[in-house]
C-alpha positions in Angstrom: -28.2 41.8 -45.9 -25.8 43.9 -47.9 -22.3 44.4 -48.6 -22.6 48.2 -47.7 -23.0 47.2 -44.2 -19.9 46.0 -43.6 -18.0 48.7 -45.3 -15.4 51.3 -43.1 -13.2 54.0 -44.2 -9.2 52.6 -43.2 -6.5 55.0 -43.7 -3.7 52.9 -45.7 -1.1 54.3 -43.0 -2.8 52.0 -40.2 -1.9 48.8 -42.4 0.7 46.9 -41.1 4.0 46.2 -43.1 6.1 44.6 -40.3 5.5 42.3 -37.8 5.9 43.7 -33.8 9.1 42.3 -32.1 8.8 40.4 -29.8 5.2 38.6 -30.5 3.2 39.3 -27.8 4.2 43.3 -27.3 1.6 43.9 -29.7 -1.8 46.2 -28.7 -5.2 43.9 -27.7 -8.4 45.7 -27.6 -10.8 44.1 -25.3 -14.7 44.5 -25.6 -17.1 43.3 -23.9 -21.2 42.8 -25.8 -22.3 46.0 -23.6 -19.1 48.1 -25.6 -17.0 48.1 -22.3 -13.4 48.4 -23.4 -10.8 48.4 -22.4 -6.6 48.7 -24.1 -3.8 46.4 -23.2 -0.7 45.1 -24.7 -1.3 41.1 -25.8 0.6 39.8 -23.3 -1.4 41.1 -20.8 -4.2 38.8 -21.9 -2.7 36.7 -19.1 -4.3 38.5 -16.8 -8.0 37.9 -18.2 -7.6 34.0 -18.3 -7.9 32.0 -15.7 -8.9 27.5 -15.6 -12.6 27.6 -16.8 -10.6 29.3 -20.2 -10.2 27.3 -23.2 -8.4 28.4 -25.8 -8.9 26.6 -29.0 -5.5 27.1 -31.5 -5.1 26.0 -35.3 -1.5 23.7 -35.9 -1.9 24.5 -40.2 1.9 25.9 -41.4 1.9 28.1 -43.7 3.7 26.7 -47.5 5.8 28.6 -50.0 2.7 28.4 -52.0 3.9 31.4 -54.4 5.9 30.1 -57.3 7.9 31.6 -60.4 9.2 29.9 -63.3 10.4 30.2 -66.7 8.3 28.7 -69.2 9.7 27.0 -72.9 7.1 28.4 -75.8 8.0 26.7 -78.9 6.1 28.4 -82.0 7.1 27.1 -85.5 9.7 29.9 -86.1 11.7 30.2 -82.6 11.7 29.5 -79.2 10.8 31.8 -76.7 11.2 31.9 -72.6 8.2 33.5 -70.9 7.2 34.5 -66.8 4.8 33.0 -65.3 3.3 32.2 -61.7 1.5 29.9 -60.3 -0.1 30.0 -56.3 -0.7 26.8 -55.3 -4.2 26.1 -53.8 -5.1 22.4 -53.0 -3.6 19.5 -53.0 -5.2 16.8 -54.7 -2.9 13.7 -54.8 0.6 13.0 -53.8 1.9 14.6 -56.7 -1.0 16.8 -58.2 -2.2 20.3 -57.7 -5.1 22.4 -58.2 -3.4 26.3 -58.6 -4.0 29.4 -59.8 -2.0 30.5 -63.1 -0.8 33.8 -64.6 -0.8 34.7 -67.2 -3.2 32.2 -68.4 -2.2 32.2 -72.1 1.3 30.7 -71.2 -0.5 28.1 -69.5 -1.9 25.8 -71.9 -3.3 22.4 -70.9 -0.4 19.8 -71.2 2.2 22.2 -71.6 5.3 21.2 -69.6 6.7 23.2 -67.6 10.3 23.9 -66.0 11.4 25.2 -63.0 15.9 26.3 -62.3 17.4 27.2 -59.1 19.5 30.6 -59.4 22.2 28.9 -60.4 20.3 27.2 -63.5 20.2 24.0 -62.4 17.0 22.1 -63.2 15.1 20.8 -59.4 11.4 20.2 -60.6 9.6 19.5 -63.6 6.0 19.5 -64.0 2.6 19.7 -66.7 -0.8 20.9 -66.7 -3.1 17.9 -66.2 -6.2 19.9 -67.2 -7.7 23.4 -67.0 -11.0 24.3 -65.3 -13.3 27.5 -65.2 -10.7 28.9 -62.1 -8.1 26.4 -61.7 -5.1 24.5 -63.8 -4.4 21.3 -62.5 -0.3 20.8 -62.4 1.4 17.5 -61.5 4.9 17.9 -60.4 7.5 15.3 -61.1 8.2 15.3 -57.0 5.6 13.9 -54.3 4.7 15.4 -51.2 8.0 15.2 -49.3 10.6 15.6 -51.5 8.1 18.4 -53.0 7.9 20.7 -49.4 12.0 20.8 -49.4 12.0 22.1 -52.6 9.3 24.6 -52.4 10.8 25.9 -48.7 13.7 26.4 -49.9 13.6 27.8 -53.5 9.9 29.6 -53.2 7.8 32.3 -51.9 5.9 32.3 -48.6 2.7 34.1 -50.4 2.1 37.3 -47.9 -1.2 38.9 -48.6 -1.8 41.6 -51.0 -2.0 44.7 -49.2 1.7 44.1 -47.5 4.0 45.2 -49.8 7.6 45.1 -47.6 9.2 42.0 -48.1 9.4 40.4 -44.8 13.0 39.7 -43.6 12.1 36.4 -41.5 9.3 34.1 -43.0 8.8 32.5 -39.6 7.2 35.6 -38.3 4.7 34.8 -40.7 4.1 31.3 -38.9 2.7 30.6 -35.3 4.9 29.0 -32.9 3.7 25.6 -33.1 3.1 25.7 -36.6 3.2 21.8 -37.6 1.1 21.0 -40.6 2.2 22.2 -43.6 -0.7 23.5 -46.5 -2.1 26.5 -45.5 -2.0 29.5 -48.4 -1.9 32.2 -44.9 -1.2 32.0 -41.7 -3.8 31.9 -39.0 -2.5 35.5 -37.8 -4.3 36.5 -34.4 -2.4 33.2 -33.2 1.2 35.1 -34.5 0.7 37.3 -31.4 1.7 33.8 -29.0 4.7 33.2 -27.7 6.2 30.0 -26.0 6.4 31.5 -22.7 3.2 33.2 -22.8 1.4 30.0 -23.8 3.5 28.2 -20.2 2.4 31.2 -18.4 -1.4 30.8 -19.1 -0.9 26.5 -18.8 0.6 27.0 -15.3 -2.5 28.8 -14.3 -4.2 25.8 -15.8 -6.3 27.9 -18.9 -6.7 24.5 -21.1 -5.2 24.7 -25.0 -6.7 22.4 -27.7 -5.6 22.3 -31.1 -7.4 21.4 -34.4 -6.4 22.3 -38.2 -7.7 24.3 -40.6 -5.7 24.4 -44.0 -5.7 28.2 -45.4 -6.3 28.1 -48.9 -6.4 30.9 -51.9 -10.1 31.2 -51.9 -9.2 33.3 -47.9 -8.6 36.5 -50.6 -11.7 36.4 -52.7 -13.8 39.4 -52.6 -17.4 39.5 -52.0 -18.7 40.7 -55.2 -22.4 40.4 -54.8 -24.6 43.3 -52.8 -27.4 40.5 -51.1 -24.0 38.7 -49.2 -26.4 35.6 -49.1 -26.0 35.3 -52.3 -22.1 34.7 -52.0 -20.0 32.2 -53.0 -18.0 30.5 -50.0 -14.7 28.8 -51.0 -13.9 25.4 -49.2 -11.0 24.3 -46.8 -9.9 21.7 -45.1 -10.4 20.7 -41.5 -9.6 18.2 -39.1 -10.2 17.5 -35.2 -8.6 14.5 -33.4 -11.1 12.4 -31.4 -9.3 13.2 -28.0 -9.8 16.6 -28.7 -13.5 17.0 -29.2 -14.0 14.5 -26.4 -12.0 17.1 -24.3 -13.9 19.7 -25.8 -17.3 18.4 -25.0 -16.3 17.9 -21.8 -15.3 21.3 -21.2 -18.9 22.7 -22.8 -21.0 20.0 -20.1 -19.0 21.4 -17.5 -20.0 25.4 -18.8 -16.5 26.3 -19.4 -15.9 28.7 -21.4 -14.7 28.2 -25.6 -12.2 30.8 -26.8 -11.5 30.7 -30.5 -8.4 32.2 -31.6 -8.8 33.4 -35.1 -11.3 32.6 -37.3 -10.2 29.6 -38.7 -11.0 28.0 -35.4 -14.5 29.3 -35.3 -14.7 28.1 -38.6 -14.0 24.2 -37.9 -15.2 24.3 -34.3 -18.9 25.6 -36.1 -18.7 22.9 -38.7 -18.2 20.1 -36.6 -20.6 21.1 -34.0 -24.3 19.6 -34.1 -27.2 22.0 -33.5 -26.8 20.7 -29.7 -23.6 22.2 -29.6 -21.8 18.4 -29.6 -18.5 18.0 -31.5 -18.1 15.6 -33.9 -14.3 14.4 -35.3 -12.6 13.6 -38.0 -11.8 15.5 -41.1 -13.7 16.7 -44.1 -13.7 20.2 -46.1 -16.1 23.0 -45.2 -17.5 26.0 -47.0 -19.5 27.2 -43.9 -20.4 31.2 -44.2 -20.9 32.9 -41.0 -22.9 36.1 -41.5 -25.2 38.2 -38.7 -28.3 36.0 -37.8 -26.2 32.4 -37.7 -26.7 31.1 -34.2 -23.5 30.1 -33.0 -23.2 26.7 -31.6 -19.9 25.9 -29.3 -18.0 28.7 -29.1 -18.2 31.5 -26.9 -15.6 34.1 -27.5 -13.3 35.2 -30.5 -9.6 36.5 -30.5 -9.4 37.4 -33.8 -7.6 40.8 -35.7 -9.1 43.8 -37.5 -10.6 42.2 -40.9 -10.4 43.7 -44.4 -13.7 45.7 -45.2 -16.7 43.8 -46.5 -14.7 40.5 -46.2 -16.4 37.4 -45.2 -14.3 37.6 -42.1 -15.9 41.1 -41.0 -19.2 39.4 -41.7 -18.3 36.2 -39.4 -17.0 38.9 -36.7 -20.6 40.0 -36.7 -22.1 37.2 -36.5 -20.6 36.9 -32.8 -21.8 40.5 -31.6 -24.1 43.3 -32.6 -23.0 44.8 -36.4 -23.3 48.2 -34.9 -20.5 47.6 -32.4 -18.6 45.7 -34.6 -18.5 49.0 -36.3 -18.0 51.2 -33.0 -14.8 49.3 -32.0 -13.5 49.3 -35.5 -14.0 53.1 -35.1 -12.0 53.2 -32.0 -9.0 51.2 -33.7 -9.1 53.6 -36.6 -9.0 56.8 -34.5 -6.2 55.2 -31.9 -4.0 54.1 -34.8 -3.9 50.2 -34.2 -2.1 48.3 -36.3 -4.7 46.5 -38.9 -4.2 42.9 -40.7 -2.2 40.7 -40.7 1.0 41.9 -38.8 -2.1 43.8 -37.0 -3.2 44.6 -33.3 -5.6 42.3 -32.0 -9.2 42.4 -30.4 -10.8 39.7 -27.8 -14.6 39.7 -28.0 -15.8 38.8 -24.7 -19.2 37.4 -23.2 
């Protein structure tokens, strides 16, 4: 299978910059697998859902993963102040990192590093641990807690490449019930929810579950190999609560039917599921790749966004329905200007 194949042209005007106030006024593209579709605005989604629904939603929060500092270089004539940046990736102890570093060279193993408020003041300290192929390994001199409050308030939320406008309220990059902090992005088809749309559809009793996926760095790596099989799929980490994949495979006995919304929930739904289609619990990291020809196992239907061309999310999208309509339907976006990424429009892939 190759990368070509999930290639479209998208005209850098239909990116967008700026989220759409309020949440859920934003455009949904509904398609059915026979290409009947249909254009609403999100909110009207209410309409379409009724009790055999279940809508499966991710709790991850998204960090202030993007850091700047100044750096202390100390050669044998002077000293010298240099930029750097670091994105944080995965946590690996209370205290301990694994990131992403820039420039590299002024980020030498065991070289301690600084970090001043704008008013100079020192708040963290912290040193490179050791250095691998991809990663440098940074332990802060602040634990998990004390850590978060530094990083919220000092930091930068890490906004994907292609926006460029510097968003004006970084909660409009979270969901409403954002609660976990860790992820690098947010789950983004779930930014289109609002409190009261989410009462709306629980009055008419449409069940909501909730599981976590973590968004990590490794969300923004290319595919960079023509045979996509031959990719390499980053890992993340995923958790359901017992309760909820009891619930959950209750719900799939009784032929209800699974939404996922976004991809992160197809993506620990999947890799907890049993070739059966039984849910298992707990929490563990995954590195699942979802291309055309995997045989989907629990869930049924996907409200996702418009993915990036030749991303592994594209690919997963495929997985679910026909590549060729995939590509029909991305098409139709193009030519009726929705709004693509991540403060996009958003499609529902139906039975």
């Amino acid at each position: 299978m190759h990368l070509s194949e999930f290639d479209y042209n998208l005209p850098e005007e239909l990116i967008a910059q700026t989220p759409i106030e309020p949440r859920d006024n934003s455009r949904l593209l509904i398609m059915d697998k026979d290409w009947n579709i249909s254009e609403n605005k999100f909110f009207e989604i209410e309409k379409y859902l009724w009790k055999d629904d279940v809508l499966v939603l991710n709790e991850t929060r998204t960090i202030n993963a993007r850091l700047f500092w100044e750096i202390d270089i100390f050669p044998k004539w002077k000293k010298e102040i240099k930029k750097v940046e670091i994105f944080l990736h995965k946590q690996i102890s209370l205290d301990t990192w694994e990131c992403l570093g820039y420039p590299g060279k002024n980020l030498k193993i065991w070289r301690n590093i600084r970090f001043f408020d704008e008013k100079w003041n020192l708040v963290l300290n912290w040193f490179i641990e050791k250095i691998s192929e991809m990663w440098r390994f940074i332990k802060f001199d602040k634990s998990w807690f004390d850590f978060l409050q530094i990083i919220e308030s000092l930091w930068e939320l890490p906004l994907p490449p292609y926006i460029t406008e510097k968003l004006k309220n970084s909660e409009r990059y979270q969901t409403v019930y954002a609660k976990y902090h860790w992820s690098a992005a947010s789950p983004t088809a779930w930014l289109h929810f609002t409190f009261d749309l989410l009462e709306r559809l629980e009055k008419k009793w449409v069940k909501i579950e909730k599981v976590l996926l973590h968004v990590w760095v490794g969300t923004f790596k290319p595919v960079e190999t023509e045979d996509i099989t031959n990719h390499y799929m980053h890992s993340e980490y995923i958790e359901i609560q017992k309760e909820v994949a009891e619930r959950l495979n209750k719900y799939k006995n009784e032929w209800k039917n699974i939404i996922a919304v976004w991809t992160t929930c197809v993506r620990v739904l999947e890799s907890f599921s049993d070739e059966n289609g039984i849910l298992d619990y707990w929490n563990k990291e995954t590195s699942i790749f979802i291309y055309p020809g995997y045989k989907w196992k629990i869930v049924n239907e996907l409200i996702t966004n418009f993915h990036l061309p030749k991303s592994t999310l594209l690919m997963l999208v495929s997985s679910l329905w026909w590549t060729e309509n995939i590509k029909k339907s991305y098409n139709y976006a193009v030519k009726n200007k929705f709004r693509f990424f991540s403060f996009w429009d958003a499609m529902w892939i139906k039975k």
